[in-house]
MIMARBA-386983 format. One record per residue: residue number from 1; residue in three letters; x, y, z of N, C-alpha, C in turn. Coordinates in nm, 3 decimals, always signed. Each point is the difference from the previous one (the first is absolute). Layout:
REM residues N
NUNU,NUM,Ala,X,Y,Z,X,Y,Z,X,Y,Z
...
END
This chain:
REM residues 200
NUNU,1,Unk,+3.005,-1.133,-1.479,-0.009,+0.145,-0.015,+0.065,+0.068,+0.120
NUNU,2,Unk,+0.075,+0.080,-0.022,+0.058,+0.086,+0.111,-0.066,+0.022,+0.106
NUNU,3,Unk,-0.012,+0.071,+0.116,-0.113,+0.063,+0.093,-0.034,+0.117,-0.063
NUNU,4,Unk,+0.101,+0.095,+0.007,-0.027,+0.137,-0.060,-0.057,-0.020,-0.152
NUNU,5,Unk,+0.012,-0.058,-0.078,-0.082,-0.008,-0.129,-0.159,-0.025,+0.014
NUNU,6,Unk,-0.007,-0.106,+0.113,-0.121,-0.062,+0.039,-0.093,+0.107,+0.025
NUNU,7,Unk,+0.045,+0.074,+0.172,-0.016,+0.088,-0.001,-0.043,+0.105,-0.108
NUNU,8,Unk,+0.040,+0.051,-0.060,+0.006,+0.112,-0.078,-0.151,+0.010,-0.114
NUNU,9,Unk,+0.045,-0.152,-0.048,-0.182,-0.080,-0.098,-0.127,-0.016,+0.132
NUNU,10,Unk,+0.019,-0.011,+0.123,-0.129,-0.031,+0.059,-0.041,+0.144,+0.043
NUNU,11,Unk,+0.067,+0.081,+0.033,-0.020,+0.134,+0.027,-0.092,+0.095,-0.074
NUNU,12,Unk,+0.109,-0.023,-0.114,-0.073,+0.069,-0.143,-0.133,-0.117,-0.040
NUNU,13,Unk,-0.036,-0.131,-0.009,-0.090,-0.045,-0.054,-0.114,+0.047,+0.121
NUNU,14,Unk,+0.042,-0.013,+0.132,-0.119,+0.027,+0.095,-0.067,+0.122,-0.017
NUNU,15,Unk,+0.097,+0.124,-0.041,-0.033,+0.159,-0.019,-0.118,-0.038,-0.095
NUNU,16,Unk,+0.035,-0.026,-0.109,-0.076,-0.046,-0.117,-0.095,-0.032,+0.008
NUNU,17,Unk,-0.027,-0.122,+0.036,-0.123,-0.091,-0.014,-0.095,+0.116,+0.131
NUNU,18,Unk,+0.066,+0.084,+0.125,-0.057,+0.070,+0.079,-0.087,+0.084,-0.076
NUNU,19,Unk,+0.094,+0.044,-0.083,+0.000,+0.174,-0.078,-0.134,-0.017,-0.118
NUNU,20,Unk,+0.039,-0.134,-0.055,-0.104,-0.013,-0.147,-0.093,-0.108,+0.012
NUNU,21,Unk,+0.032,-0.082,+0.093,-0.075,-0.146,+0.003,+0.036,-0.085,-0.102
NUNU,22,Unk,-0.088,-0.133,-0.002,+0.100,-0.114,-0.046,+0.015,+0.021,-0.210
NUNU,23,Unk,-0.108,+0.028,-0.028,-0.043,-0.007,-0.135,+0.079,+0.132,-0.115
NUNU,24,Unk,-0.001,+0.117,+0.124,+0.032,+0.119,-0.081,+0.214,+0.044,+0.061
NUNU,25,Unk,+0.022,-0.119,+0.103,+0.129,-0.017,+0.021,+0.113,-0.002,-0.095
NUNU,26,Unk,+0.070,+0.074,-0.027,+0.100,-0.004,-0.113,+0.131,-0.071,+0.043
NUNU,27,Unk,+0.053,-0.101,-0.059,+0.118,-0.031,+0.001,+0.101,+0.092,-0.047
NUNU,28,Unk,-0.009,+0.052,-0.074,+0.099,+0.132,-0.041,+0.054,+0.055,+0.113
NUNU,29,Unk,-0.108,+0.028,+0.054,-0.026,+0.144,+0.148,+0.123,-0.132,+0.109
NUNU,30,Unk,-0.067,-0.107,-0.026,+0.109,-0.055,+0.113,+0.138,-0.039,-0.009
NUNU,31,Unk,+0.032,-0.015,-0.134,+0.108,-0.011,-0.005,+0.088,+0.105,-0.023
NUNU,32,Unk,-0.083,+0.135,-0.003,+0.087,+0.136,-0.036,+0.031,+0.049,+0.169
NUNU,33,Unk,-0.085,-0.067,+0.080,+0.030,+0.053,+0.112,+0.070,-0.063,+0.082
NUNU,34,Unk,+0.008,-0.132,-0.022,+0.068,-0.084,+0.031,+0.128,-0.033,-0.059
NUNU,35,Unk,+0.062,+0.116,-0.097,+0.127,-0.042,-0.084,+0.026,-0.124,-0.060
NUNU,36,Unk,-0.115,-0.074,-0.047,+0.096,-0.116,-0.031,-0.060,+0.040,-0.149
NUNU,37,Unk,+0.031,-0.129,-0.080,-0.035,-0.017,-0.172,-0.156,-0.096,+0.010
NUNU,38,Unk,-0.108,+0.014,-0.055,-0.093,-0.040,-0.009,-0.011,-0.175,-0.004
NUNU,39,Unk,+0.142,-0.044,-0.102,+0.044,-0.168,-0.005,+0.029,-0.011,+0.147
NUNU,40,Unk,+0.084,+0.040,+0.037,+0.046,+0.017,+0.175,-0.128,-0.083,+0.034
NUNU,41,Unk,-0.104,+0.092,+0.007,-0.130,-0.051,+0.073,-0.078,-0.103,-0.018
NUNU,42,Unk,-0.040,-0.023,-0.087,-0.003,-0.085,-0.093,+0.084,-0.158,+0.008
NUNU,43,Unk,+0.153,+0.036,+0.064,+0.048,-0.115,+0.006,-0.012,-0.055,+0.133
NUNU,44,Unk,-0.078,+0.062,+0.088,-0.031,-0.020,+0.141,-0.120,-0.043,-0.008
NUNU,45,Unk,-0.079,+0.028,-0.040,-0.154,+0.020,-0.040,-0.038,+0.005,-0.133
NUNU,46,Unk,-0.115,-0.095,-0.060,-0.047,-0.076,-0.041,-0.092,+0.085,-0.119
NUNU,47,Unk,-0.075,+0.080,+0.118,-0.095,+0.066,-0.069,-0.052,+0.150,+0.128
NUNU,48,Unk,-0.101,+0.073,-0.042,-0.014,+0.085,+0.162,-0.090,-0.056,+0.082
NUNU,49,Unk,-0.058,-0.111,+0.004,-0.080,-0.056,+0.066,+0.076,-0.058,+0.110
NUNU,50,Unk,+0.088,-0.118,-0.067,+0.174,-0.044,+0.067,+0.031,+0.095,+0.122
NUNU,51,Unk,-0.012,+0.156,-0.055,+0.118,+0.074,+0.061,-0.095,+0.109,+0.111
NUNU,52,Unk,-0.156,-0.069,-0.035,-0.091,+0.041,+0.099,-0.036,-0.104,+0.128
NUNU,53,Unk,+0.025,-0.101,-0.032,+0.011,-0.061,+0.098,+0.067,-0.052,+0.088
NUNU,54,Unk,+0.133,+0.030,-0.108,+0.128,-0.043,+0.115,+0.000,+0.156,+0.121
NUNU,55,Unk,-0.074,+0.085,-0.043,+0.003,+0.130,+0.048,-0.079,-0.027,+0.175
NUNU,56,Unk,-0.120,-0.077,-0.038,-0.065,-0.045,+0.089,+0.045,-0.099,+0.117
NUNU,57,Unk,+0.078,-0.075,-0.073,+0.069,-0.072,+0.056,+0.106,+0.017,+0.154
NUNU,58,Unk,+0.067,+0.101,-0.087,+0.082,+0.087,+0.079,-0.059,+0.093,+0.081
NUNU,59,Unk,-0.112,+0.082,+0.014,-0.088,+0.034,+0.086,-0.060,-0.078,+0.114
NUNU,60,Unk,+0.033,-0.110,-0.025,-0.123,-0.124,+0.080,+0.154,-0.045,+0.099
NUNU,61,Unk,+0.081,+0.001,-0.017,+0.139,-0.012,+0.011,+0.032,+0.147,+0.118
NUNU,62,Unk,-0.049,+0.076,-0.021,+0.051,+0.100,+0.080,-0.159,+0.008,+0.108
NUNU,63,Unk,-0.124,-0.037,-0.001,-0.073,+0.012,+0.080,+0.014,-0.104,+0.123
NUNU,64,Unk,+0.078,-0.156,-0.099,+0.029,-0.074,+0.120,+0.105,+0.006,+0.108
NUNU,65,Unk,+0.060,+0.144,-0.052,+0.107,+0.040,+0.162,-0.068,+0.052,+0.110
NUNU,66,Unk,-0.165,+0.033,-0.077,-0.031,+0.042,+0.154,-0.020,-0.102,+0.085
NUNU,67,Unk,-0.076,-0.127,-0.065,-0.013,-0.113,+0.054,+0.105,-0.059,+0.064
NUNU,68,Unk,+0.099,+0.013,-0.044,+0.135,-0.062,+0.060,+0.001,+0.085,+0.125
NUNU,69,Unk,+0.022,+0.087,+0.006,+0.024,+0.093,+0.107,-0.086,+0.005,+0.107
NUNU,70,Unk,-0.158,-0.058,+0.029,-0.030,+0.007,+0.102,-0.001,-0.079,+0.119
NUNU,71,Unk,+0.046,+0.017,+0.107,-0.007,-0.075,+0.144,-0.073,-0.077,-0.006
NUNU,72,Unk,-0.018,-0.128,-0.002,-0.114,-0.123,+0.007,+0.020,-0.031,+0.144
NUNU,73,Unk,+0.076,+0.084,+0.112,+0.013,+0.017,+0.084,-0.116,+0.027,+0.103
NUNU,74,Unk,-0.058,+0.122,-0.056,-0.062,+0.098,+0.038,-0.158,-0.053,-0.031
NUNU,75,Unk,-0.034,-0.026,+0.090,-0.163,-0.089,-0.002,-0.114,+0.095,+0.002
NUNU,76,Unk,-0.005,+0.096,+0.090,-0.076,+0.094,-0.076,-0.081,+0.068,-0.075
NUNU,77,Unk,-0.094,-0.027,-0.058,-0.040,+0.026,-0.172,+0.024,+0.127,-0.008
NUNU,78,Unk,-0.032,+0.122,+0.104,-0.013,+0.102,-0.034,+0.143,+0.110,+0.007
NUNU,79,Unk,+0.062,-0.070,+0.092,+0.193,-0.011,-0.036,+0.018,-0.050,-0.146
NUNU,80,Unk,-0.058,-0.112,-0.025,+0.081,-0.077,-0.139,-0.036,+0.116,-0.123
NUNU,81,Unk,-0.137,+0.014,+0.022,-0.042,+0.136,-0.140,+0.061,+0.111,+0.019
NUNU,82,Unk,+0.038,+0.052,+0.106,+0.063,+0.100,-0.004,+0.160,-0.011,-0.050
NUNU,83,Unk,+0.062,-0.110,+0.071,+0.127,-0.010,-0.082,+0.001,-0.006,-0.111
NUNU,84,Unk,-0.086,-0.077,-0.084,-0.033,-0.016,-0.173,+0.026,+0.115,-0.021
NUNU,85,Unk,-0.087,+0.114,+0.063,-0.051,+0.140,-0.068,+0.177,+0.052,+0.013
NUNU,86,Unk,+0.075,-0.030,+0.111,+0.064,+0.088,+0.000,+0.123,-0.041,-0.123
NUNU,87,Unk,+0.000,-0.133,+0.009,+0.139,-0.063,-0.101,-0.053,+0.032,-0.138
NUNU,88,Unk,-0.121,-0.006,-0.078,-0.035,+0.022,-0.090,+0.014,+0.134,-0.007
NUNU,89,Unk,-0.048,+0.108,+0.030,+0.079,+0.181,+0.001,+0.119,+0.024,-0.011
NUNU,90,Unk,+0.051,-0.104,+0.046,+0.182,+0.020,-0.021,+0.045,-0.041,-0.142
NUNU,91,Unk,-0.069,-0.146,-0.021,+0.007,-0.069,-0.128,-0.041,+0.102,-0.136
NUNU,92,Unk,-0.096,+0.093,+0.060,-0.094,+0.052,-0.098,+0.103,+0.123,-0.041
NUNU,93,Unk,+0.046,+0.052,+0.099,+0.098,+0.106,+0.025,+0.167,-0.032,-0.104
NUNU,94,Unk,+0.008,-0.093,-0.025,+0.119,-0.084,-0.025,-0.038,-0.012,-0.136
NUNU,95,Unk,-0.067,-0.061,-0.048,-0.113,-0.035,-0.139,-0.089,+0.043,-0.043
NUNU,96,Unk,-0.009,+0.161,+0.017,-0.103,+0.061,-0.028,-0.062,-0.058,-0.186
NUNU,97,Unk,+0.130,-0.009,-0.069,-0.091,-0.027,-0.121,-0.051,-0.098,-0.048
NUNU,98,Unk,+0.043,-0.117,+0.062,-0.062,-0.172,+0.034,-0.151,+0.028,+0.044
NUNU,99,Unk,+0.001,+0.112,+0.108,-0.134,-0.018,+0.072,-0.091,+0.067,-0.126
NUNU,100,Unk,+0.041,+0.140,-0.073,-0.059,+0.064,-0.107,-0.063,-0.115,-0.108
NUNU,101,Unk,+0.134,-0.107,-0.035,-0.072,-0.076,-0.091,-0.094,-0.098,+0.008
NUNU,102,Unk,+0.008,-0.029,+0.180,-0.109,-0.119,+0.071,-0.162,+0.078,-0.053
NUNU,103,Unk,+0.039,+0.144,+0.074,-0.180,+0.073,-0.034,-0.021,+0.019,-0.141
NUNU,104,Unk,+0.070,+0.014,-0.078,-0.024,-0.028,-0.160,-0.060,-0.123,-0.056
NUNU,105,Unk,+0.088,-0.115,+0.087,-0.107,-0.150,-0.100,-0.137,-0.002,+0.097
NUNU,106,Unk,-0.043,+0.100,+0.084,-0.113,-0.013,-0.001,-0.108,+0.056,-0.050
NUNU,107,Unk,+0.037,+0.118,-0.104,-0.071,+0.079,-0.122,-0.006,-0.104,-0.104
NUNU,108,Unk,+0.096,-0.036,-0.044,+0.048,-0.091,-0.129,-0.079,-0.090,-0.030
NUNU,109,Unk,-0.078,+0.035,-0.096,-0.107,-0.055,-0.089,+0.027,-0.081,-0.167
NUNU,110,Unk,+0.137,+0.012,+0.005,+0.072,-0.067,-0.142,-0.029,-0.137,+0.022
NUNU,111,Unk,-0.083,-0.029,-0.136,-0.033,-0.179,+0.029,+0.102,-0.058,+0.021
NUNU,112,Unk,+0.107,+0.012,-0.106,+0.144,-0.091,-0.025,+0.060,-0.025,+0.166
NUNU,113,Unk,-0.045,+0.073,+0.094,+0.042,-0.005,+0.139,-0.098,-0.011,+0.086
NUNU,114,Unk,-0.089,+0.050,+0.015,-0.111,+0.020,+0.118,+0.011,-0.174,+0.057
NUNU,115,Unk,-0.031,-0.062,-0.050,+0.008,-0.119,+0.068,+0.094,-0.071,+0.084
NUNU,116,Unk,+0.101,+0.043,-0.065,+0.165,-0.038,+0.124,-0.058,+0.125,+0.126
NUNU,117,Unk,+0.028,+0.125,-0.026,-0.010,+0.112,+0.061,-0.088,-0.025,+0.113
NUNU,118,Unk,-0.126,-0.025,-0.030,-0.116,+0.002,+0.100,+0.016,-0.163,+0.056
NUNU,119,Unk,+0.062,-0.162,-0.030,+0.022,-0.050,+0.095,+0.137,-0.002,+0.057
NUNU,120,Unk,+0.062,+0.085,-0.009,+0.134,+0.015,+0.047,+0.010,+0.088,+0.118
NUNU,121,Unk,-0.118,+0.123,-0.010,-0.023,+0.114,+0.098,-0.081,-0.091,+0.130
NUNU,122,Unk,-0.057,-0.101,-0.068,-0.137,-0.060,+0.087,+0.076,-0.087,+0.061
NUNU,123,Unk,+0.083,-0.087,-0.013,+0.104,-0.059,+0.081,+0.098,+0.086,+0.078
NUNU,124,Unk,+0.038,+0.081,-0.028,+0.104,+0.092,+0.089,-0.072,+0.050,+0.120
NUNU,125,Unk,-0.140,+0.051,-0.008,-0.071,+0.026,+0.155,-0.057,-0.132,+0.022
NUNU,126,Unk,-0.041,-0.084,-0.067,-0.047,-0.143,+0.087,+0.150,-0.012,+0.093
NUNU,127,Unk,+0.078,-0.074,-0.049,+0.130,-0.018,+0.077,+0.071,+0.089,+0.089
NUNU,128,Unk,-0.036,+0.125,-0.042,+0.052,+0.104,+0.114,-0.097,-0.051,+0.112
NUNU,129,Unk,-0.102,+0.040,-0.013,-0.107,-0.019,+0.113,-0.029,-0.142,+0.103
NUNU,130,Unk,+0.040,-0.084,-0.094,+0.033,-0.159,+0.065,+0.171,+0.045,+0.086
NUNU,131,Unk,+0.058,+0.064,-0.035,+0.122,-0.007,+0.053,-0.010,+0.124,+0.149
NUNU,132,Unk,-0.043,+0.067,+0.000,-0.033,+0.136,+0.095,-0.102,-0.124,+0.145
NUNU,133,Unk,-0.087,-0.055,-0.032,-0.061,-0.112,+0.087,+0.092,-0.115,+0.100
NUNU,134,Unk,+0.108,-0.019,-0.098,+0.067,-0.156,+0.088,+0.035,+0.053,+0.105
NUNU,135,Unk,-0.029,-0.069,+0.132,+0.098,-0.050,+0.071,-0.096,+0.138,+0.105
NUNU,136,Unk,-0.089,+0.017,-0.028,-0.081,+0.144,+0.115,-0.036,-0.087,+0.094
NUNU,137,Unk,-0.006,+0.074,+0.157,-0.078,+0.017,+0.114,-0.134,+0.003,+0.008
NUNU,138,Unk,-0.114,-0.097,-0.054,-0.119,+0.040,-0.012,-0.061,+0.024,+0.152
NUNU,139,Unk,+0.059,-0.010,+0.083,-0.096,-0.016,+0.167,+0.012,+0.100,+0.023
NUNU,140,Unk,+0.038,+0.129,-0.013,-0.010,+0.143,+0.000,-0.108,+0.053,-0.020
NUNU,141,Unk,-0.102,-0.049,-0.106,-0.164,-0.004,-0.025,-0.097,-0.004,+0.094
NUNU,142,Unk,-0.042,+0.052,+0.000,-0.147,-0.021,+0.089,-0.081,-0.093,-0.029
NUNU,143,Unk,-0.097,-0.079,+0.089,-0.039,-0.151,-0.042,-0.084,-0.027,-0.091
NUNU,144,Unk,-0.081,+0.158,-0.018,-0.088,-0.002,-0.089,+0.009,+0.037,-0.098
NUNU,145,Unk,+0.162,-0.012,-0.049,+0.086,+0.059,-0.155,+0.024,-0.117,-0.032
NUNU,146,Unk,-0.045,-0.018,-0.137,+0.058,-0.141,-0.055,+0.068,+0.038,-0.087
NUNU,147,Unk,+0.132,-0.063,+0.016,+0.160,+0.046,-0.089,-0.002,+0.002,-0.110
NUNU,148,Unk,-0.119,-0.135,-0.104,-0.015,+0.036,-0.098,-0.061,+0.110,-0.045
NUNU,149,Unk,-0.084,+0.044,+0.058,-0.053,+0.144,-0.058,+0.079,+0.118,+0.044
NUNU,150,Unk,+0.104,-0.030,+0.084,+0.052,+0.159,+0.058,+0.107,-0.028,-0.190
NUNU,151,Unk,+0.077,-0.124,-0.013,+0.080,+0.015,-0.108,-0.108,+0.050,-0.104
NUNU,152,Unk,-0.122,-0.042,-0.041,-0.056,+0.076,-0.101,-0.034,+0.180,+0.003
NUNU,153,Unk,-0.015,+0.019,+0.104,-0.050,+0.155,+0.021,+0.185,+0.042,+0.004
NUNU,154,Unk,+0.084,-0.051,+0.080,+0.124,+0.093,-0.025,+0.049,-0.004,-0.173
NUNU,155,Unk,-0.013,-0.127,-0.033,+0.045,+0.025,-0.169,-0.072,+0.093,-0.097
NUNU,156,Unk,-0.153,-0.013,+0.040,-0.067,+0.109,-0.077,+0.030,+0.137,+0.058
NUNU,157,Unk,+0.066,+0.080,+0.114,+0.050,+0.079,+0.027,+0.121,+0.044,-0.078
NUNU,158,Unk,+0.101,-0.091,+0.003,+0.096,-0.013,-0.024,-0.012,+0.094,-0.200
NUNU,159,Unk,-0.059,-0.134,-0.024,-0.010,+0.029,-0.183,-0.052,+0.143,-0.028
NUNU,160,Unk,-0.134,-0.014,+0.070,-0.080,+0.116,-0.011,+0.073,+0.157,+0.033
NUNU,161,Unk,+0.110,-0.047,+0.091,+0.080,+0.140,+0.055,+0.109,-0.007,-0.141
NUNU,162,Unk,+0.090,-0.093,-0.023,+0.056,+0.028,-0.106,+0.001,+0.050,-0.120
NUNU,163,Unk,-0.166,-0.058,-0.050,-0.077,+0.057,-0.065,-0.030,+0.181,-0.064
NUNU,164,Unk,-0.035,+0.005,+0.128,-0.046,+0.156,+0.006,+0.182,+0.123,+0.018
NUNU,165,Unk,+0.090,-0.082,+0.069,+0.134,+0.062,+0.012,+0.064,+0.018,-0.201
NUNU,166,Unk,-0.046,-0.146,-0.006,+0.076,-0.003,-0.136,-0.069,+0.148,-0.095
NUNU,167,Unk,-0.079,-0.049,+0.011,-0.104,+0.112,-0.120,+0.065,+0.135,+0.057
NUNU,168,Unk,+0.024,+0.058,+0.105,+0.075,+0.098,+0.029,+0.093,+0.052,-0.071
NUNU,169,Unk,+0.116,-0.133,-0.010,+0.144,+0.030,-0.022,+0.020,+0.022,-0.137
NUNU,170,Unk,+0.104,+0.071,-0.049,+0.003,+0.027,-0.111,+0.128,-0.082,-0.024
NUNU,171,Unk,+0.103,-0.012,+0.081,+0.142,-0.105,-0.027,+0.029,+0.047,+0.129
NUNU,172,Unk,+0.070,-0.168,+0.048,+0.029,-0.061,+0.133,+0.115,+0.107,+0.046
NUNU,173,Unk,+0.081,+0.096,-0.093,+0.051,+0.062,+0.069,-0.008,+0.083,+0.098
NUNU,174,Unk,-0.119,+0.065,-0.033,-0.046,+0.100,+0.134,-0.037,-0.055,+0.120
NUNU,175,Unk,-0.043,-0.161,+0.014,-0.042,-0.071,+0.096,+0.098,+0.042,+0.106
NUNU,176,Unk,-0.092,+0.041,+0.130,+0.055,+0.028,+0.149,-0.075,-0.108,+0.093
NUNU,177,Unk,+0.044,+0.075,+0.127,-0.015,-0.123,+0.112,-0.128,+0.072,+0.045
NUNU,178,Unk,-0.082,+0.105,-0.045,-0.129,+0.054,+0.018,-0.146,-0.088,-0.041
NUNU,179,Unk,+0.039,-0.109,-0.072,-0.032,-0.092,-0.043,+0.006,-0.175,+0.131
NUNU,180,Unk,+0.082,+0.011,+0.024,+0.013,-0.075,+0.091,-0.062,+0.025,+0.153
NUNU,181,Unk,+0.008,+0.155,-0.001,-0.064,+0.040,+0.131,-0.170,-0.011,-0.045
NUNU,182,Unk,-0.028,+0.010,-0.105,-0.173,+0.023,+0.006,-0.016,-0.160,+0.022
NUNU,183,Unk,+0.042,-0.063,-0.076,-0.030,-0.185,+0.032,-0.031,-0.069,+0.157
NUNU,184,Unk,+0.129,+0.113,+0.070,-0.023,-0.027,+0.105,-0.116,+0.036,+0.105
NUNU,185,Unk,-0.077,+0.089,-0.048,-0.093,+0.051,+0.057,-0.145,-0.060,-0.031
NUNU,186,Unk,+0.032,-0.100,-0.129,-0.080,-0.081,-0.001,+0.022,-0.161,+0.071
NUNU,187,Unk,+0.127,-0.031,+0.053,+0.022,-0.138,+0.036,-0.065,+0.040,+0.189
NUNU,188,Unk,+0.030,+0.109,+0.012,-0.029,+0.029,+0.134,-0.167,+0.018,+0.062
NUNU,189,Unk,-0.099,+0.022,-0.146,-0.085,-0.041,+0.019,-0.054,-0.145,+0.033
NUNU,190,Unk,+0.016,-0.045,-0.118,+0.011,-0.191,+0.000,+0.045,-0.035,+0.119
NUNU,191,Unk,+0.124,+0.039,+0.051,+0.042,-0.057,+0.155,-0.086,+0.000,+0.049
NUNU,192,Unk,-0.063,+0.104,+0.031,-0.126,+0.038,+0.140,-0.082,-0.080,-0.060
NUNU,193,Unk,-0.106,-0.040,-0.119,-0.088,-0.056,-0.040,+0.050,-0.158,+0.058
NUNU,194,Unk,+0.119,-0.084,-0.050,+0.044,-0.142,-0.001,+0.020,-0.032,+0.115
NUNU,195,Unk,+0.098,+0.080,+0.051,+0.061,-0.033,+0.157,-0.016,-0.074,+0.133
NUNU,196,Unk,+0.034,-0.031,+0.069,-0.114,+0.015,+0.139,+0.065,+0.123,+0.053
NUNU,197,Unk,-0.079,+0.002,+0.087,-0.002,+0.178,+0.133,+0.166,-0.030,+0.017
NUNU,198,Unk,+0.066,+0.127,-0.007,+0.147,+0.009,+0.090,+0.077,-0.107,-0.073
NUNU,199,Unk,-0.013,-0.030,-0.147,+0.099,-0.161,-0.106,+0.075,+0.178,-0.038
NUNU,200,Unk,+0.145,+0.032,-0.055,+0.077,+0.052,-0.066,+0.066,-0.099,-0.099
END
């Protein structure tokens, strides 16, 4: 398939499945917006289930550039989350409608899918979160912080902040770096809590 054709069907199917969800999603709607002929689609894809998951696919595909992109350099934890925060805003900024259709399969209650959907979402933050960990500075801690629990209290931060951001947003386009500054005002707590006296 071309790029620009490719393009053109994931755009329009993401609007879609955003706009109506999985069940009341029209193929019509996507291929009228997408210019092609309905066989067109069809000869790419299988069925819309096919053309919902290759959708996912390609989403999971664009979340792992943030992963690619961070310094395993940078030991840190509270450097490393912040770079996440910042490469992912850019990513988000770039893909606003990838990110639109990520917060959609987490409404999506269509049997024919819920089950890919919900372990596909549940692997993408397991593995993010295993990947944000490698390769940290744990002696930065204070003696009476045990690393396994600082990783459990920062991940339940983490989710719990995304959480409450997501329910906010209405589409990733409006996403600013006002968002990134409030996060930070929570990592700067945690510092002082984890730290020892005078650790940056």
């Amino acid at each position: 398939m071309k790029i620009d054709k490719q393009e053109r069907i994931i755009n329009a199917a993401m609007k879609e499945f955003v706009k109506s969800g999985y069940d009341k999603a029209s193929t019509n709607e996507i291929v009228k917006d997408a210019q092609i002929s309905k066989g067109s689609l069809f000869n790419y894809f299988s069925n819309k289930k096919d053309l919902y998951l290759f959708l996912i696919e390609y989403a999971v595909k664009i979340i792992e550039q943030i992963y690619d992109e961070i310094d395993m350099n940078e030991r840190d934890i509270f450097k490393r989350i912040s770079q996440v925060g910042f490469i992912k805003l850019n990513i988000q900024k770039k893909y606003p409608l990838v990110f639109d259709f990520l917060k959609s399969l987490r409404d999506e209650e269509a049997l024919e899918v819920k089950a890919d959907t919900d372990q596909i979402t549940g692997n993408i933050l397991d593995n993010g979160l295993k990947r944000i960990y490698q390769n940290i500075d744990w002696s930065k801690l204070r003696e009476d912080v045990d690393p396994e629990k600082a990783i459990h209290i920062l991940n339940w931060t983490m989710v719990g902040f995304a959480e409450l951001q997501i329910a906010k947003i209405e589409t990733f386009e409006n996403v600013g770096s006002e968002l990134f500054n409030e996060w930070n005002s929570y990592t700067e707590i945690l510092k002082r809590c984890f730290y020892k006296n005078g650790e940056e």
